[in-house]
Each structure stands twice: as C-alpha cells, then as structure tokens.
C-alpha positions in Angstrom: 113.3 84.6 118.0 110.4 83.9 115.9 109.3 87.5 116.7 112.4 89.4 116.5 112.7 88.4 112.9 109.1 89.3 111.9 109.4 92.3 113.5 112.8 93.0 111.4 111.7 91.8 108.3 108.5 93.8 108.4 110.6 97.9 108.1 113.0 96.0 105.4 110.6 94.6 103.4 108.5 97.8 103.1 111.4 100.3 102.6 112.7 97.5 100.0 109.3 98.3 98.4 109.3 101.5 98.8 112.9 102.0 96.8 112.1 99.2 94.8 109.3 101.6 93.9 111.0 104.8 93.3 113.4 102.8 90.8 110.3 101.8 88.6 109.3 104.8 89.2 112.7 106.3 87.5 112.7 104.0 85.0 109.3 105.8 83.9 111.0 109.4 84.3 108.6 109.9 87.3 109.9 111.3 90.6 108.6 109.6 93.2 110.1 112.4 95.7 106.8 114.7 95.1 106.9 118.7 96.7 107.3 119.1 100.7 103.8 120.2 101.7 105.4 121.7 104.6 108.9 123.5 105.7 111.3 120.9 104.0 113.6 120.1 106.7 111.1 119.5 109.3 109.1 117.1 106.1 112.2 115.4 106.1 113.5 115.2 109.5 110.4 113.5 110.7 110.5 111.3 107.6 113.7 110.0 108.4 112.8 109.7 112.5 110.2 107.1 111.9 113.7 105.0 111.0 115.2 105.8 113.8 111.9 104.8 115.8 112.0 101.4 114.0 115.1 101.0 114.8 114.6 101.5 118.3 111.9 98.7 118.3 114.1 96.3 116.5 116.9 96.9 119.1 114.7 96.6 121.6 113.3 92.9 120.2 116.8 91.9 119.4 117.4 92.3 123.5 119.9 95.2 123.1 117.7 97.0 125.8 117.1 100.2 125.2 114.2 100.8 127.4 115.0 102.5 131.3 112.1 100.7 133.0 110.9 97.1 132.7 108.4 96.7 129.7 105.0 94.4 131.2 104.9 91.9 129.0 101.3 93.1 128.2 103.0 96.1 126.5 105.1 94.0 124.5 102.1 91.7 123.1 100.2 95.5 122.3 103.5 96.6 120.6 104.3 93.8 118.2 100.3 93.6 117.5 100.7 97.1 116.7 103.7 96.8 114.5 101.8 94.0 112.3 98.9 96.0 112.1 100.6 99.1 111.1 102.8 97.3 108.5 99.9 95.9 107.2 98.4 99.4 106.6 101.6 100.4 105.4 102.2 97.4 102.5 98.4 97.4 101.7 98.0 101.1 101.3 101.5 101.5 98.9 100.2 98.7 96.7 97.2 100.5 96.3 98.2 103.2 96.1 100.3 102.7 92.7 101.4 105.2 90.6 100.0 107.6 92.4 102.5 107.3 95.7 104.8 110.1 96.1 106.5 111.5 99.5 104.8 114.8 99.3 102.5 116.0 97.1 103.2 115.0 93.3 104.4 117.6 90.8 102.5 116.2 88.3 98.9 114.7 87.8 98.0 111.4 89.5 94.8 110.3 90.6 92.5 110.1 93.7 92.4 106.8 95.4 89.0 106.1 97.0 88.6 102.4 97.0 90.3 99.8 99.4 91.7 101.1 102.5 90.7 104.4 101.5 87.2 103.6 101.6 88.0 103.5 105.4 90.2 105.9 105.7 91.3 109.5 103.6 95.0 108.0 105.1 95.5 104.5 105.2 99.4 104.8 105.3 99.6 107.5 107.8 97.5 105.4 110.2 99.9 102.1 109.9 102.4 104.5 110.3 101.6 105.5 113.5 100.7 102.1 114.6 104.3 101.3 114.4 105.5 104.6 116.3 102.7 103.7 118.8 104.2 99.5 118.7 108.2 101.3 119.4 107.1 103.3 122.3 105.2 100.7 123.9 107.4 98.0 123.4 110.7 100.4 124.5 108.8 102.9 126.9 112.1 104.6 126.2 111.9 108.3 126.5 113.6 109.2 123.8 111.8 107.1 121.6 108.4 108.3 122.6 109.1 111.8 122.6 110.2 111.4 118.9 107.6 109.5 118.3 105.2 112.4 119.6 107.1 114.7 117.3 106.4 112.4 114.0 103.1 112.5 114.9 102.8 115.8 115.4 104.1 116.8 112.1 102.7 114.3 110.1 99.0 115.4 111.1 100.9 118.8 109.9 101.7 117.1 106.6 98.4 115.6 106.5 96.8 118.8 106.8 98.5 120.5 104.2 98.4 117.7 101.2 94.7 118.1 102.2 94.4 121.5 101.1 96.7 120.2 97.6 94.2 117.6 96.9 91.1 120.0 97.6 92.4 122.3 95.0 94.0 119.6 92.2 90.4 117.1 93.1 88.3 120.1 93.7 84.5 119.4 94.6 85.4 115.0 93.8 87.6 115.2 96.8 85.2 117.4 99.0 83.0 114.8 98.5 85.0 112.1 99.1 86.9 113.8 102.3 83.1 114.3 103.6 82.2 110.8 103.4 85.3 109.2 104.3 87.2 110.2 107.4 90.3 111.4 108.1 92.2 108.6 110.0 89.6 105.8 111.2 
C-alpha cells in the first residue's frame, strides 16, 4: 500500500510543480511553453505519452493489472527503484533548473545550467524521465506500454538532439565547451 501511494504521489507531485511552475511563470509574462524543436505534433504526442506510461504504472501498482504475463517480483523491486530514481532526477533537475525551464526551446534568453545535476549530465531531466518509462515497462511488461515507451524515447533523444543544436548556436563556443566536458546522458 505503502508503495502504491509513493509511486502515485511521485507523477502528481511533479506535474503539480511543473503547472505550479508555468503559473509563476505567467504571472511574470513568461511562457513557459518554449518552441517545438521538432515537428510539433510528434513534440507533443510523446510529451503527453509519458502520462499515459505513468499511468500505466500506477494502474499497474494499484492492482488493476494491466500486464499479460506475470511480472517476477524482481522486476517490480527494479521498477519502483527506477521510478524513485527517475523522479528524483526529474524534481531535482526542475528546481535547478529555474527560470530557465521551458518545454522546448525558450523564445527568449535564459541561461545555461552547468552546475548540479548538470555537472553530470548535459540532461538531467531527460534521464529521470526515462527512468520512469524504463520503471512502467518493467513493472507492467505490458506491450503496449513498452512499445510507447520505446517511442518516447525515441523521440525525445530526437528532441534532445535538436535543442542541442539551439543551445550550440544561442551558447555558442560556452556550450561547446561545456557539451565536451560534460556528457550527454550519464
């Protein structure tokens, strides 16, 4: 039980930061929406798939089975370890990132973020993100659920790729040297 509610509160507590963050964000007359760095449905599609993934998991912990096969309970301990962790990225990596945070790349100045979790990684957030796609299809082993997840990840490291090339050519040679001394995921 214990676990069902950590693993519930975890997704509502960041996307209540997240909104919670966009409102301040308002209240400053800054968008917190920034530009799709790639085609815009597909940006957004796969944006709102990583709720439908943690929704999978939380069914799944709640015992409204969703999974086809029998989940070892070894893949269950990896999956909720992997769902901390990746939340952890996730709340660590907004609050650091500050006013700088946008969903796609910002349509107006912010600045680079090199310290904290981005000392160890160029994308904090995008790694505890796909620790908690990784957590739903362990813990599910649902098809569906995997599959999507494979399709988030796919165009995330699209997404990735692209705000790259934004911050190469906002940062110029500051984030060359950053992105060669600091790598990509972990």
């Amino acid at each position: 039980m214990i676990e069902a509610l950590v693993a519930t509160l975890l997704p509502l507590g960041f996307l209540i930061v997240l909104f919670g963050g966009g409102a301040h964000f308002l209240r400053n007359n800054i968008e917190q929406d920034g530009e799709a760095p790639i085609n815009r449905t597909l940006f957004y599609v796969s944006k709102y798939s990583i709720l439908v993934l943690w929704g999978a998991m939380i069914l799944q912990i709640w015992g409204i089975g969703i999974s086809l096969y029998e989940v070892p309970p070894l893949f269950q301990v990896i999956g909720l370890l992997s769902w901390c962790f990746g939340f952890a990225l996730l709340f660590i990596g907004r609050f650091e990132m500050g006013g700088s945070f946008r969903l796609g790349t910002p349509k107006e100045h912010t600045s680079l973020k090199v310290d904290g979790l981005f000392r160890l990684s160029r994308n904090p957030m995008y790694v505890g993100m796909y620790a908690t796609i990784i957590a739903a299809a362990l813990y599910t082993l649902n098809p569906v659920v995997i599959v999507l997840g494979a399709f988030v990840i796919a165009v995330h490291h699209s997404i990735i790729l692209a705000e790259e090339n934004h911050l190469q050519k906002v940062f110029g040679q500051e984030y060359v040297k950053y992105r060669n001394g600091v790598r990509r995921y972990i």
